[in-house]
N, C-alpha and C positions, 0 to 999 in steps of 0.2 A: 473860293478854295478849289482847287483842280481836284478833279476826278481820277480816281485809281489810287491814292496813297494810300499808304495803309495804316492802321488804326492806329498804332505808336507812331508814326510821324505825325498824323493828324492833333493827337494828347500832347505829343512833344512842343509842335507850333503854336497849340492852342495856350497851353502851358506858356510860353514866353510871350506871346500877345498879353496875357492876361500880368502877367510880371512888370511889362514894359506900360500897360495902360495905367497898374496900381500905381506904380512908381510916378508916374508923370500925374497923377491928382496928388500925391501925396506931397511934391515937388511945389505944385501947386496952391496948396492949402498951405504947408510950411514956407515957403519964400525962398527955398533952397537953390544953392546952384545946379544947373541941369546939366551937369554932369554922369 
C-alpha cells in the first residue's frame, strides 16, 4: 500500500479488495462463471 493516502481512499480500496476476494471464493465454491 503507498504511503500518504488518505483514510477514505485507503477504506474505499480496502473495501473493493475485499468484494473482489469474497466474490472470487464464492465463484469458487459455486462453480460460477467468472464473470
Amino acid at each position: 500500500m503507498l504511503a500518504g493516502w488518505c483514510g477514505s481512499e485507503l477504506i474505499a480500496d480496502m473495501a473493493r479488495w475485499a468484494l473482489k476476494a469474497s466474490w472470487s471464493l464464492f465463484v469458487a465454491n459455486q462453480g460460477l462463471p467468472t464473470w
